[in-house]
N, C-alpha and C positions, 0 to 999 in steps of 0.2 A: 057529390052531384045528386039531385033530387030523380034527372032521368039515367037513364040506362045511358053506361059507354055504348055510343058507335063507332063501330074500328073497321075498316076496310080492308079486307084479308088478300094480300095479294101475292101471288105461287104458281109457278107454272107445274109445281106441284102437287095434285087436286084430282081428286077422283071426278069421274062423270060419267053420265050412264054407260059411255062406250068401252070407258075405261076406268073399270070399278073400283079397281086395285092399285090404281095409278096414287102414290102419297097419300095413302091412308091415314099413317100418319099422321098427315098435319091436320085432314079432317076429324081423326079421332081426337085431340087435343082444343077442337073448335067444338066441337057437340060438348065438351064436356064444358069449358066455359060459357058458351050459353046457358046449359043448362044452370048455373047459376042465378039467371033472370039478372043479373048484373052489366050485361052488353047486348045489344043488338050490332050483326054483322051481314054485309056483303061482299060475294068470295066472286072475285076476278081474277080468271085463273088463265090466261095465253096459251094459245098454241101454234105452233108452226101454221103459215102456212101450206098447204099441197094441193094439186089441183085436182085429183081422182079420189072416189072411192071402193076403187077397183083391188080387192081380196089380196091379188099378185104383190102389190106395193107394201102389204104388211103393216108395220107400225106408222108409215104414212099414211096409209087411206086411212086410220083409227082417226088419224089428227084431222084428215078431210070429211068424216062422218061426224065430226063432234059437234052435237049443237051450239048455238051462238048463245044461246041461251036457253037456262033451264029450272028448274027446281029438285035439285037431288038432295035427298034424304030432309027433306021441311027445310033448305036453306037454297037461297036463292044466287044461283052461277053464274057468271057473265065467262063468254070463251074469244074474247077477241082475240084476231091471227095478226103476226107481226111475220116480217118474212125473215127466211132463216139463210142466209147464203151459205153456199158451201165452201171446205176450206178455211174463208175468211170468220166465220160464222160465230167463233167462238169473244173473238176481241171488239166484232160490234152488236151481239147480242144484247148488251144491256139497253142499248142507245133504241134499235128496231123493237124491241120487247117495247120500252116507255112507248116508244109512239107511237107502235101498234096497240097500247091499253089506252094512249090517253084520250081518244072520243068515246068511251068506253066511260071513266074516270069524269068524264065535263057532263055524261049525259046523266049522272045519275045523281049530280051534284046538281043539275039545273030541275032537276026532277023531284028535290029536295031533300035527298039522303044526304046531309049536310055531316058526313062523317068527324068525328074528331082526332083521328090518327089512321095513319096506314100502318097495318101490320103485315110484313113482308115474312115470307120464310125463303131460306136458301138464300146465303148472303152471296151468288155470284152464280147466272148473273142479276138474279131476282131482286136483290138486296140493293144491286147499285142500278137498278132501272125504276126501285120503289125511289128511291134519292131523289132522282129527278121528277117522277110525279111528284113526290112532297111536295120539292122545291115550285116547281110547275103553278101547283093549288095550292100555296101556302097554307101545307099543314106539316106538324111530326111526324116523325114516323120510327119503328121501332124491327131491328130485324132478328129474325132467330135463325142461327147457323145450324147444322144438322150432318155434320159428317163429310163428306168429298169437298163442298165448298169450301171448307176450310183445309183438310187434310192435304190435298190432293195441288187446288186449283192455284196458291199460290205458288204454285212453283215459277210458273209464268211472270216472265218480266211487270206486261201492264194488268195484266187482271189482277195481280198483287196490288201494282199501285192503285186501282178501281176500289179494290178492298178497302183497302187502309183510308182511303179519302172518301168512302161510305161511313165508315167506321165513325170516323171525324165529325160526319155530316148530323147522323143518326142522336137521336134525343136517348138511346141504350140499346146495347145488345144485348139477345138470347143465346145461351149454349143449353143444349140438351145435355149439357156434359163438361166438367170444370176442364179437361184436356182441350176442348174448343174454344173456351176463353183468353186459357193459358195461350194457344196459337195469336188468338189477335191482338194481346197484348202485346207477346213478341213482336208483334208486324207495330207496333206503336200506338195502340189505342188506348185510350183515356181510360185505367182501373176501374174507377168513380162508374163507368158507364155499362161496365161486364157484369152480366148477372144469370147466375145459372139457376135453369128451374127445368130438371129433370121429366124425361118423360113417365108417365105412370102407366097401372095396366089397366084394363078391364076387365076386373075380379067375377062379374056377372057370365060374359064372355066365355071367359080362362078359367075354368074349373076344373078338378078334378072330374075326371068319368071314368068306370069302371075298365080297366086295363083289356082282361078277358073278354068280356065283350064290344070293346073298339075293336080287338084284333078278329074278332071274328067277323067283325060289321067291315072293318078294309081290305079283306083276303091278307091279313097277315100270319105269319108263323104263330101257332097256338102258346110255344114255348120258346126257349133262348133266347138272346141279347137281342137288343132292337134298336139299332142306331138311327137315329133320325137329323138331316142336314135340310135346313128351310131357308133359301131365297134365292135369286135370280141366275141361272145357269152363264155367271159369267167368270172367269179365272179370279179377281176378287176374292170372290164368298168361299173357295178354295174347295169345293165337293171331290173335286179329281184327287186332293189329297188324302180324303177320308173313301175312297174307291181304294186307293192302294194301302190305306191301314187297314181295310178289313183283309187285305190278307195275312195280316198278325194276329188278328182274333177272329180264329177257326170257330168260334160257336155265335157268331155275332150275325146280324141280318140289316143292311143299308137299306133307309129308307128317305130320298131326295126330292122334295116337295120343292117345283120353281119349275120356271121355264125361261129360256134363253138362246146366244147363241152358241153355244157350248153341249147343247142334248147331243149332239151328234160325236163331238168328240169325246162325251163321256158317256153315250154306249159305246163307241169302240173300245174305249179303258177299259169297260167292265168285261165284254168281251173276250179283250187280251190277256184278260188277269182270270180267265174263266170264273167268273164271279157272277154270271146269270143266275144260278139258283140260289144266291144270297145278296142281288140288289136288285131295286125295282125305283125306278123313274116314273113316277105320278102327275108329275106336268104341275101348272097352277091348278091350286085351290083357294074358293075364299076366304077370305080373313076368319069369317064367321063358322067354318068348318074348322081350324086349324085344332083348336082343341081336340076334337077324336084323334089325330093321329099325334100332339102330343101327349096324350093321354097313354095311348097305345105302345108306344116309346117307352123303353129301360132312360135314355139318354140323348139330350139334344148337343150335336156339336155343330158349334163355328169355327170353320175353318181361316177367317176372311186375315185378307193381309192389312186392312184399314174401317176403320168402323166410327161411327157418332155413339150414337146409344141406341144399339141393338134392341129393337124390343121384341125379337124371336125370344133371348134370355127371359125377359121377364116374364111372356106369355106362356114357354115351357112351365118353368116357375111356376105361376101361379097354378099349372095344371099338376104341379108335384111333379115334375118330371125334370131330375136336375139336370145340370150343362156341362160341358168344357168349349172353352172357348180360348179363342189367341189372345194372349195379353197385351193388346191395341186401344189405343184412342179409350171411350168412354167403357170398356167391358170391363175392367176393374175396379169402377164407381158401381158397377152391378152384380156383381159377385165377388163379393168379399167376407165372405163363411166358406170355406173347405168343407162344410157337412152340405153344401149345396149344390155346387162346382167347383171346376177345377181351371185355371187356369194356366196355358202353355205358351213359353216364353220362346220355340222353337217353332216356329211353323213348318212340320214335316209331319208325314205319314207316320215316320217311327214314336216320335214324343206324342201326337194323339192319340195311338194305340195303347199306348203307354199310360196316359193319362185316365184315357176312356177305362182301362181295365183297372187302374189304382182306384178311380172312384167306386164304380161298380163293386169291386171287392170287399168295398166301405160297407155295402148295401145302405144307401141313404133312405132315412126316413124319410118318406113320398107327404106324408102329412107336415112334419117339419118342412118341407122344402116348401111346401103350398102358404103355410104361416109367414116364413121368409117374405116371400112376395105380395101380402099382406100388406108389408109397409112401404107398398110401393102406389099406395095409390093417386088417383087425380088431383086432390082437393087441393093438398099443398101448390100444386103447378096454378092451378085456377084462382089461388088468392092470390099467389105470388104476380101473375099477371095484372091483376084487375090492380093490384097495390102500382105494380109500374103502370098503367093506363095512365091512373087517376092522378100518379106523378107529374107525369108529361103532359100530362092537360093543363094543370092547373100553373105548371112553367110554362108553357106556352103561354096561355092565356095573360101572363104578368106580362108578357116583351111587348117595349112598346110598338 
């Protein structure tokens, strides 16, 4: 093509000024293919309806604060509300999602962003409400799966069959991770159309920074071990089970970066396990701070009972700071050197403590671990994209 791919990005997954942190993610793997000059994009990204933006209500009034439209970080957001009912919420999501995006979808086509595919993230229910806008506007469209949608959601009688007849629909799928593909295969999807193009880091970002001085920059322990667990205070990511291995490793120091609904029952954990003077709960931090405190870190553990592709690993990583992590879903496409991490094939307190103190014992080269994740970066993801775009355009374009 002589112009630039336009792809229409579409996720209820999507950062926005109110909620910064919300699918980082999928915005850091869009800046990096723009940056390219290879595509022009418009990210339509839904939210619940709610009717207050009254404090009390929480992550609802977030969704009633959110602009309808905006420009966050030089790319341009559209936030249409679809309504969410309760309960029922989850088996007609995809259908209220499409039709709460598509005057959204018609006005900007009439306005002449005449896109040439939808690119969806989160095959469910994002993936099968993109299906139907395709269909809608007769265009492609292409989803990339990310972890619970796939892991998780088919367990479900119809959201399986929603999957599988997206799947069908879809001109290729995305997995951040070959165990994601492998799933929608099993559910029946077309080989030919599975394609895995892994997440990368940001090396610029993710760097090494001086250990001794992170720790004294975050009120941390000057000296011993320094455990660090990074993401959303929910049973999942499994924190509460790294609360109870620190009491195996008497010289070790927990440090729990996230926020959720779980901070209450894991200060009580630490509490009960009189472990105050060797854990400390930091709440969220942004994306763009996480380096000092894995910098500051001996070790990053994942605790989680299900994963896509973790990119707390690669971001520890790239700052030298190795991992252990559970041996789930895509974390064994990301750590696969023992001089880097450790992989636990038990998700308990006992085997992480276990693990945590075999590596450490290694004392891993913090420079080796930084070179590792080296070969993890964007480009490969960002050609690999623009090669499927430019695919599906040019099949499209042949049908009569």
């Amino acid at each position: 093509m002589n112009r630039p791919i336009r792809t229409l990005l579409f996720s209820t997954l999507y950062p926005s000024s109110v909620r910064t942190g919300h699918g980082i993610f999928v915005e850091t793997r869009l800046r990096h293919l723009l940056a390219s000059g290879r595509v022009e994009t418009k990210v339509v990204a839904p939210v619940p309806w709610f009717p207050s933006t009254h404090p009390q209500f929480g992550n609802y009034a977030r969704w009633a604060a959110t602009p309808k439209q905006e420009i966050w970080n030089g790319i341009e957001v559209f936030h249409p509300r679809y309504f969410l009912p309760p309960k029922v919420g989850m088996t007609v999501a995809p259908l209220l999602l499409a039709l709460g995006a598509y005057p959204t979808v018609r006005r900007l086509l009439r306005g002449g962003f005449d896109f040439d595919l939808i690119d969806a993230h989160y095959y469910y229910p994002d993936g099968v409400a993109a299906a139907l806008l395709a269909r809608w506007c007769g265009k492609p469209f292409v989803v990339t799966a990310r972890g619970t949608d796939l892991n998780l959601i088919p367990q479900y009688a119809l959201p399986r069959w929603m999957i599988r007849w997206t799947a069908e629909q879809a001109q290729a799928s995305i997995g951040v991770c070959q165990a994601l593909m492998d799933v929608l295969r099993d559910l029946g999807a077309a080989p030919d159309k599975l394609h895995v193009l892994r997440n990368g880091v940001d090396l610029e970002r993710f760097r090494p920074l001086d250990q001794r001085a992170m720790r004294a920059a975050l009120g941390l322990p000057a000296t011993g071990m320094i455990v660090l667990s990074v993401g959303n205070l929910v049973e999942l990511k499994g924190h509460h089970l790294l609360v109870k291995a620190l009491t195996r490793l008497p010289e070790a120091y927990l440090v729990i970066v996230g926020e959720g609904e779980e901070r209450g029952l894991l200060t009580r954990l630490i509490q009960q396990q009189g472990l105050e003077e060797r854990a400390r709960l930091v709440g969220a931090v942004p994306n763009a701070e996480l380096a000092r405190w894995y910098s500051a870190a001996d070790v990053l553990a994942l605790a989680s009972s299900r994963e896509g592709w973790a990119n707390v690993l690669l971001e520890s990583m790239a700052c030298g700071t190795p991992v252990v992590a559970t041996q789930v879903g895509g974390s064994p496409e990301v750590v696969r050197d023992p001089a880097v991490g450790r992989l636990v094939e038990e998700r308990s307190a006992r085997a992480f403590a276990q693990a945590i103190d075999a590596l450490l014992r290694d004392n891993p080269d913090r420079s080796a671990v930084r070179r590792y994740a080296e070969g993890f970066s964007w480009e490969a993801t960002t050609q690999g994209q623009i090669g499927i775009f430019l695919k599906i355009i040019k099949s499209y374009q042949r049908l009569p």
